[in-house]
C-alpha positions as a Markdown table, in Angstrom:
| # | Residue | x | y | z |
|---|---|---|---|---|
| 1 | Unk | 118.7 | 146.6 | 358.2 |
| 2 | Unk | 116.2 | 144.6 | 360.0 |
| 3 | Unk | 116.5 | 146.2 | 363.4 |
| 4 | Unk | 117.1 | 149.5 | 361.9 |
| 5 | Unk | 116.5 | 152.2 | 365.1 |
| 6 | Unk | 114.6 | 149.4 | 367.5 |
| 7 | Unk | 116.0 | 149.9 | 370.8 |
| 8 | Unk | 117.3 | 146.7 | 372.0 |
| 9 | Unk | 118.9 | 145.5 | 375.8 |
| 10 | Unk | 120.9 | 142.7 | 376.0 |
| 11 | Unk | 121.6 | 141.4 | 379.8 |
| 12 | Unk | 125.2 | 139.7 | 380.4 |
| 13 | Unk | 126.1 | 141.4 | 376.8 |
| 14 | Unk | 130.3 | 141.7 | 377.9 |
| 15 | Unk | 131.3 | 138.7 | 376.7 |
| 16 | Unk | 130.5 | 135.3 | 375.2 |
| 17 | Unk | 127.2 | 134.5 | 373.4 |
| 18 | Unk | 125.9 | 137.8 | 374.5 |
| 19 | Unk | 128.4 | 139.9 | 373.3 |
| 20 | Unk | 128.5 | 138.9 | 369.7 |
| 21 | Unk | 124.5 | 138.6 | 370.1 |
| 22 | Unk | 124.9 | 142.7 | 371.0 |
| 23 | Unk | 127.3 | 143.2 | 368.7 |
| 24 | Unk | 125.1 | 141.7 | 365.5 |
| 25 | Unk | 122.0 | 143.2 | 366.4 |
| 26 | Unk | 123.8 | 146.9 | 366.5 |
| 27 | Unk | 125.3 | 145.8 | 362.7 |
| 28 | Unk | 121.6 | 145.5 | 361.8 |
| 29 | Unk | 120.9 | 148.8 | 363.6 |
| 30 | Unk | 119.9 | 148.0 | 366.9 |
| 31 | Unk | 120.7 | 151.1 | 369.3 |
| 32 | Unk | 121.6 | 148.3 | 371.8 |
| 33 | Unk | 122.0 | 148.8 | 375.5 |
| 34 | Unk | 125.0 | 146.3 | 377.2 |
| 35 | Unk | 124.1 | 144.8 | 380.2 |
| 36 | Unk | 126.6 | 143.4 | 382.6 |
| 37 | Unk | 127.9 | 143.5 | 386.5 |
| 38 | Unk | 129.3 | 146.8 | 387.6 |
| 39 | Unk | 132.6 | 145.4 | 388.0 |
| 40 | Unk | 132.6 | 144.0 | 384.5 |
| 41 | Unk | 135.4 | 146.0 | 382.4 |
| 42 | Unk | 135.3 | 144.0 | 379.3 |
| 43 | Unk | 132.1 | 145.0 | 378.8 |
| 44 | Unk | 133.0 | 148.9 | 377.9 |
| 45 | Unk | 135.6 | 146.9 | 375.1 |
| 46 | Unk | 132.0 | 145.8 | 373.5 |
| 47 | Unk | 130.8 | 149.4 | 373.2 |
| 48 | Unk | 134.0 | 150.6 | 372.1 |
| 49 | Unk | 133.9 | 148.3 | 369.3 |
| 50 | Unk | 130.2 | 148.9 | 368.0 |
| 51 | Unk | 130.8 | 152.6 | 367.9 |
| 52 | Unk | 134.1 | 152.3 | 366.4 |
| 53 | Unk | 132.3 | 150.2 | 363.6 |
| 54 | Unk | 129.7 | 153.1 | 363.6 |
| 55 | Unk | 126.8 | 151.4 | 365.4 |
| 56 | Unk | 124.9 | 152.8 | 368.3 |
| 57 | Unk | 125.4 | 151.4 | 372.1 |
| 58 | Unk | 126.0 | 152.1 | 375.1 |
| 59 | Unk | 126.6 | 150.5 | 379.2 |
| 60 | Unk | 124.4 | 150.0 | 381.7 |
| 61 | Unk | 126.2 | 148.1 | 384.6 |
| 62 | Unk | 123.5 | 146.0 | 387.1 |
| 63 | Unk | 123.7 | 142.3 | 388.7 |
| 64 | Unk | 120.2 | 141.4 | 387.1 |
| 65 | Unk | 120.0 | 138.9 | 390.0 |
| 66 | Unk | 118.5 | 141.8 | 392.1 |
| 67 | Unk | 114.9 | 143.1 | 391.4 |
| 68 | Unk | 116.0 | 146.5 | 392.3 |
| 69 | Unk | 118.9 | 146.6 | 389.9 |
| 70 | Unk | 116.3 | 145.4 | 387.3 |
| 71 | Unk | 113.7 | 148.1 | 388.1 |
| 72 | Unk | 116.4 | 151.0 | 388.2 |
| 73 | Unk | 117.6 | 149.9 | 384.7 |
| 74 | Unk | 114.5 | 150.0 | 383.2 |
| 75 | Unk | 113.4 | 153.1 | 384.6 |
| 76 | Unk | 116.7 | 154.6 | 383.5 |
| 77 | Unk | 116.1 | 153.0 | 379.4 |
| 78 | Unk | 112.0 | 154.6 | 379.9 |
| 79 | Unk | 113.7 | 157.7 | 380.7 |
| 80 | Unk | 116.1 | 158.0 | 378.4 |
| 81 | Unk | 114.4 | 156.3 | 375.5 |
| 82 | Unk | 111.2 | 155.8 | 376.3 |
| 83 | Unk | 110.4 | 152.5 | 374.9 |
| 84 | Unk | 112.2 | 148.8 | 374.9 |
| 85 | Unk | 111.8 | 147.2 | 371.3 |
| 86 | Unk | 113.7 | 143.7 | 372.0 |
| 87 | Unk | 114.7 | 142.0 | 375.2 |
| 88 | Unk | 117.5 | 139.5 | 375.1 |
| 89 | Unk | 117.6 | 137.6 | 378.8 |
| 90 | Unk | 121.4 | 136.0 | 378.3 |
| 91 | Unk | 122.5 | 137.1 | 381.7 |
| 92 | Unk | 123.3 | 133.7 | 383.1 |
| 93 | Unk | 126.3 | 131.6 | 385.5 |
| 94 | Unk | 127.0 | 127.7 | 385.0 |
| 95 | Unk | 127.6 | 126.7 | 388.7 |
| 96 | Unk | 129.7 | 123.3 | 388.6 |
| 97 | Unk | 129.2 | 121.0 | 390.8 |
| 98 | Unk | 129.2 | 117.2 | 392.0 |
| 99 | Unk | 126.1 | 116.3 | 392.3 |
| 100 | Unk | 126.9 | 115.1 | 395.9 |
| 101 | Unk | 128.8 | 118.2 | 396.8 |
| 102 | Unk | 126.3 | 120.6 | 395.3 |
| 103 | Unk | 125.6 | 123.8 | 398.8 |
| 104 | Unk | 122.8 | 125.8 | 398.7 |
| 105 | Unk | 124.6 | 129.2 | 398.3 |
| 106 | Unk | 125.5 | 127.6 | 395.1 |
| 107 | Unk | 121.7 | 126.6 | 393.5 |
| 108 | Unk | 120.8 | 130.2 | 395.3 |
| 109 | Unk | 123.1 | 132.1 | 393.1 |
| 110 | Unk | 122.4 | 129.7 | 389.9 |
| 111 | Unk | 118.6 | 130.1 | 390.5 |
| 112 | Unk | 118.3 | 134.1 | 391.4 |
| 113 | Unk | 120.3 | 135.2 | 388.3 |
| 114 | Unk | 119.0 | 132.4 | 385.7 |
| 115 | Unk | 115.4 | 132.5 | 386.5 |
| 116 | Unk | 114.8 | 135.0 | 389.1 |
| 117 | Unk | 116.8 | 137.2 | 386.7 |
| 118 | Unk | 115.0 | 136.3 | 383.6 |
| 119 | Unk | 111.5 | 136.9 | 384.8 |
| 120 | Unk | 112.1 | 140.1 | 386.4 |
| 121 | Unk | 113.5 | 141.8 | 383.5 |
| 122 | Unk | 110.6 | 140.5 | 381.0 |
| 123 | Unk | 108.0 | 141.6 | 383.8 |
| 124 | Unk | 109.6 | 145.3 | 383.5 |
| 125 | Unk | 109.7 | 144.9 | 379.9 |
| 126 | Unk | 106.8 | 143.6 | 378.8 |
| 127 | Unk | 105.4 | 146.7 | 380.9 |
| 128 | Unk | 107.2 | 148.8 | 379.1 |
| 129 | Unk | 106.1 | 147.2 | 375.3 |
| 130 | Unk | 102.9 | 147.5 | 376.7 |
| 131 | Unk | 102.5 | 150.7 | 377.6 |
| 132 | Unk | 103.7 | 151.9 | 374.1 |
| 133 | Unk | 101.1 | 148.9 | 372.3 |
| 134 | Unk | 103.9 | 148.9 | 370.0 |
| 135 | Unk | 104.3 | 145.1 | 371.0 |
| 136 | Unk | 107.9 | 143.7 | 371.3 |
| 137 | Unk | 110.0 | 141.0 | 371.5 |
| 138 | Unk | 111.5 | 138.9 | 374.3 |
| 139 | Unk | 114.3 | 136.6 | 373.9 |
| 140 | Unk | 115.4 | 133.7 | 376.5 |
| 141 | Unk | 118.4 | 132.2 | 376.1 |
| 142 | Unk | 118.5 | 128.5 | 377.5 |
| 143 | Unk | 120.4 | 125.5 | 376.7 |
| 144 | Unk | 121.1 | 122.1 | 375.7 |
| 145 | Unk | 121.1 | 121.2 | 379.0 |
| 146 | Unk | 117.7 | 121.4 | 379.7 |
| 147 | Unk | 116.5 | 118.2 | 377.9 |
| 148 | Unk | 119.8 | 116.2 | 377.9 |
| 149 | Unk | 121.1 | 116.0 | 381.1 |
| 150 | Unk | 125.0 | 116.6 | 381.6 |
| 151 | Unk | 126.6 | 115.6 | 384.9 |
| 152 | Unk | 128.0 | 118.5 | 387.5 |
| 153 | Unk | 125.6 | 120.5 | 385.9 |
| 154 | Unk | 122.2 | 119.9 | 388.4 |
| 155 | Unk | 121.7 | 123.8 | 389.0 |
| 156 | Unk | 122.2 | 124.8 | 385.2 |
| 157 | Unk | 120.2 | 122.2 | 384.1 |
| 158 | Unk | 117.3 | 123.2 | 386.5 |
| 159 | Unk | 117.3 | 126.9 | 385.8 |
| 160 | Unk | 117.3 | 126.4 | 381.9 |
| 161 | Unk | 114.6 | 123.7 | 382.2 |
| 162 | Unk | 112.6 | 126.4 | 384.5 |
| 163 | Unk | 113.4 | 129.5 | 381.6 |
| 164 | Unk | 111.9 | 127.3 | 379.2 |
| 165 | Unk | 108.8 | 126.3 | 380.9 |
| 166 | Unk | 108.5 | 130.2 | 382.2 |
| 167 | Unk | 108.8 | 131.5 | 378.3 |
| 168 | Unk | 105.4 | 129.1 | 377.5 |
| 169 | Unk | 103.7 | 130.8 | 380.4 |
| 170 | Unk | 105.2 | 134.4 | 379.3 |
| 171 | Unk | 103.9 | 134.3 | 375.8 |
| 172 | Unk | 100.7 | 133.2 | 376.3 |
| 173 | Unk | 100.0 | 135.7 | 379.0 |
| 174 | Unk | 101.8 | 138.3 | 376.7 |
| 175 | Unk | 100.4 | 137.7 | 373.0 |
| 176 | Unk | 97.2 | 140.3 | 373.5 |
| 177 | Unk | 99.4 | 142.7 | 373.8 |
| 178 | Unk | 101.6 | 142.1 | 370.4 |
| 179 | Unk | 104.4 | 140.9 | 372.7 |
| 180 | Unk | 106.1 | 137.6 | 371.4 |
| 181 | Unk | 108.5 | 135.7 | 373.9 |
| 182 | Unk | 110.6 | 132.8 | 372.3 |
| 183 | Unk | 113.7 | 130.7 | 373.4 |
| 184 | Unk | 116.7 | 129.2 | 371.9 |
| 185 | Unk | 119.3 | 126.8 | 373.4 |
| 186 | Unk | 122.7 | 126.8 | 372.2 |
| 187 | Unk | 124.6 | 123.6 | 372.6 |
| 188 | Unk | 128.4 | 123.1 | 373.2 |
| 189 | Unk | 129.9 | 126.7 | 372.0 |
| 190 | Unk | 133.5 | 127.5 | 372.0 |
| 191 | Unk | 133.3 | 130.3 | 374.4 |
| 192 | Unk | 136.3 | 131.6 | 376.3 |
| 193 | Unk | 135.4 | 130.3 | 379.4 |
| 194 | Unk | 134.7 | 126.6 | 377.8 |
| 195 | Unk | 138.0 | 126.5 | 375.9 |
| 196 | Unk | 140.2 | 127.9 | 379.4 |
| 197 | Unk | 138.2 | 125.0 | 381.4 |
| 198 | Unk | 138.4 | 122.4 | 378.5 |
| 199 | Unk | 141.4 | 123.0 | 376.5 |
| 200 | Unk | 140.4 | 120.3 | 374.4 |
| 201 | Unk | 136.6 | 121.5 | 374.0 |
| 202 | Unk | 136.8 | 121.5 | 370.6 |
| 203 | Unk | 137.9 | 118.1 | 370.0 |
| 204 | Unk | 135.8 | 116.5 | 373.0 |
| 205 | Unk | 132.3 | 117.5 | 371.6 |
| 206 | Unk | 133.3 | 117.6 | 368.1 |
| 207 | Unk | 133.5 | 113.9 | 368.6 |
| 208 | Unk | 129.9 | 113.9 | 369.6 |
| 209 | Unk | 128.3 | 116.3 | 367.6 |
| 210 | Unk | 126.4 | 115.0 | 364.2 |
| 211 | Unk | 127.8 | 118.2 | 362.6 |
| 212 | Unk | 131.3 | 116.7 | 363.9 |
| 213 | Unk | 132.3 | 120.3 | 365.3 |
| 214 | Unk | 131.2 | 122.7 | 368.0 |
| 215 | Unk | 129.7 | 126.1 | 367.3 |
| 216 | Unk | 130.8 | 129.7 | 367.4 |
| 217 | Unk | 129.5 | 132.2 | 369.6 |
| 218 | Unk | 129.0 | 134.3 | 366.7 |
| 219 | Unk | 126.4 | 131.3 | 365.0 |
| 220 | Unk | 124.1 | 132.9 | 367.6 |
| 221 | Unk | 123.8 | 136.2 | 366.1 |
| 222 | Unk | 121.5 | 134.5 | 363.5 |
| 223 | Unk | 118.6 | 132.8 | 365.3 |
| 224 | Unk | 119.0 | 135.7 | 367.9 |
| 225 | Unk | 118.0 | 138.3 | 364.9 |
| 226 | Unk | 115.3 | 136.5 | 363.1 |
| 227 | Unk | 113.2 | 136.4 | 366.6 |
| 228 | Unk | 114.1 | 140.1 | 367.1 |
| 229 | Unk | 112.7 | 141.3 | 364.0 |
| 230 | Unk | 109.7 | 141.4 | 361.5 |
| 231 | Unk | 110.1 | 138.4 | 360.4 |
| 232 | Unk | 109.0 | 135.9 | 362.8 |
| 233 | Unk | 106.1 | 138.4 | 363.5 |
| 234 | Unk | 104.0 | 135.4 | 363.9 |
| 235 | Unk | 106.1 | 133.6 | 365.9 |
| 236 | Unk | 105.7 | 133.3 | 369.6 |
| 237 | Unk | 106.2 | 130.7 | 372.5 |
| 238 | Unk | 108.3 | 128.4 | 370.8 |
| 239 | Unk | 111.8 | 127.0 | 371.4 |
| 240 | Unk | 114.9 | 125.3 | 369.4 |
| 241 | Unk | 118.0 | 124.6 | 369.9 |
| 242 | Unk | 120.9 | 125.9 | 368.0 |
| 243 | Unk | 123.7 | 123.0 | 368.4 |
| 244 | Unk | 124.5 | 121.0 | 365.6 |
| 245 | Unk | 122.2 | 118.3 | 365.8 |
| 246 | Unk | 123.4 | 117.1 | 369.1 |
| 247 | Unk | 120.0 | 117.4 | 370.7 |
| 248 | Unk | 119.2 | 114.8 | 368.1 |
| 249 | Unk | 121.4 | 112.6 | 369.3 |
| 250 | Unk | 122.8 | 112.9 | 372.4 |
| 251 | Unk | 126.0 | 111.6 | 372.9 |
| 252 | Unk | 128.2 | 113.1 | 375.5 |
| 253 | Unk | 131.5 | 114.5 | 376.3 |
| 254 | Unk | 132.9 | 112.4 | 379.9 |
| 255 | Unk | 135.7 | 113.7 | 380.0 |
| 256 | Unk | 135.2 | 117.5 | 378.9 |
| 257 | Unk | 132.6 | 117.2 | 381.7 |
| 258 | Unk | 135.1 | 115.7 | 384.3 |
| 259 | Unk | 137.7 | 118.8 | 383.0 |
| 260 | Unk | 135.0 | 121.7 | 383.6 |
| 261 | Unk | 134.0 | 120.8 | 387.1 |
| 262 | Unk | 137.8 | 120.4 | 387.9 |
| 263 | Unk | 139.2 | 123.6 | 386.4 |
| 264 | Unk | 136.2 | 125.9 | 386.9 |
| 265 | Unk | 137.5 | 126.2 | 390.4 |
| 266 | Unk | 134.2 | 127.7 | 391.9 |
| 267 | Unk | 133.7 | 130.1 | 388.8 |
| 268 | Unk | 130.4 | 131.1 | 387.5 |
């Protein structure tokens, strides 16, 4: 197992990439603690299902948007396990919006859980890796979104840009102390919330796509792993994108676009 007993948190962990991101790290046995929002329920149904398939997890329930919520959290993992092995910054909304139309309250909330939200936790963890000069490993997740730009999207696009930027700064600051901070971007994944505002998400980007298909939430697990374990050791500050080649090329979905902003109906 190539996580075997590194404790590992995973923020936004109760659904989507981050649950089956949670979910593969405790099959290569991760004891993994779930981050979500208190009022998250589904997020209990991702512990559930680890134990019952004999892996080690459990909840911690904070909006990671707060820097108080963050510092309790870790506290709580010092106390209880006294060391953080692997960070995996997921935690993260979309915020739709015409570009026109877009209100501050909206770029507030986008901004203090996406990047606010992301630094805060790898401040508290790197201090934690540190203090045990065992090193670690932090993991930002961005997006496709950062480098090609896809309309209603201005918020999302800034925050991931900013995450990537933030993870140079973080690993270079970080590497004397055996702490590597890397990033991936997924591109157009058929997560639940994608599929209920797109019903034809599938078929839209799969048009685009070089691989002529969009990815699986559980194609994450696999790039998320190798930069939590041994074996990119040597790897630090640098960033890909897991999407199928669109990146490459860069065609674009209108109308799966048009059918987000419309049905996301003020959603994160």
């Amino acid at each position: 197992m190539r996580l075997d007993k590194k404790i590992a948190l995973v923020t936004g962990a109760g659904k989507g990439i981050g649950r089956e991101i949670a979910q593969g790290f405790a099959a290569e046995g991760a004891i993994v603690i779930i981050n979500d929002l208190p009022a998250a329920d589904y997020a209990k149904d991702v512990v559930d299902g680890i134990s019952s398939r004999g892996g080690k997890a459990e909840l911690y329930a904070a909006d990671v948007s707060k820097v108080e919520n963050i510092r309790n959290m870790f506290r709580y993992i010092e106390e209880k396990y006294g060391r953080l092995d692997i960070l995996v910054n997921n935690a993260g909304i979309t915020g739709w919006s015409d570009f026109f139309n877009t209100e501050e309250a909206l770029f507030d909330k986008v901004i203090n859980l996406n990047i606010k939200g992301t630094l805060f936790c790898a401040i508290e963890a790197a201090k934690l890796m540190k203090k045990n000069k065992n090193g670690g490993s932090i993991i930002n997740i961005s997006s496709i979104c950062s480098v090609l730009s896809v309309k209603n999207l201005i918020c999302y696009s800034t925050s991931k840009g900013g995450i990537e930027a933030m993870s140079k700064q973080m690993a270079v600051e970080l590497a004397p102390y055996k702490i590597r901070v890397n990033t991936f971007g997924p591109g157009p994944i058929n997560t639940a919330r994608n599929l209920e505002e797109d019903p034809e998400y599938r078929e839209n980007w799969g048009r685009v796509v070089p691989m002529k298909r969009t990815g699986e939430p559980e194609e994450m697990i696999g790039p998320a792993v190798f930069l939590a374990s041994d074996e990119s050791s040597y790897v630090t500050g640098q960033l890909f994108y897991v999407d199928g080649g669109w990146s490459v090329q860069g065609k674009f979905a209108e109308d799966s676009m048009d059918s987000q902003l419309k049905n996301s109906g003020g959603k994160d």
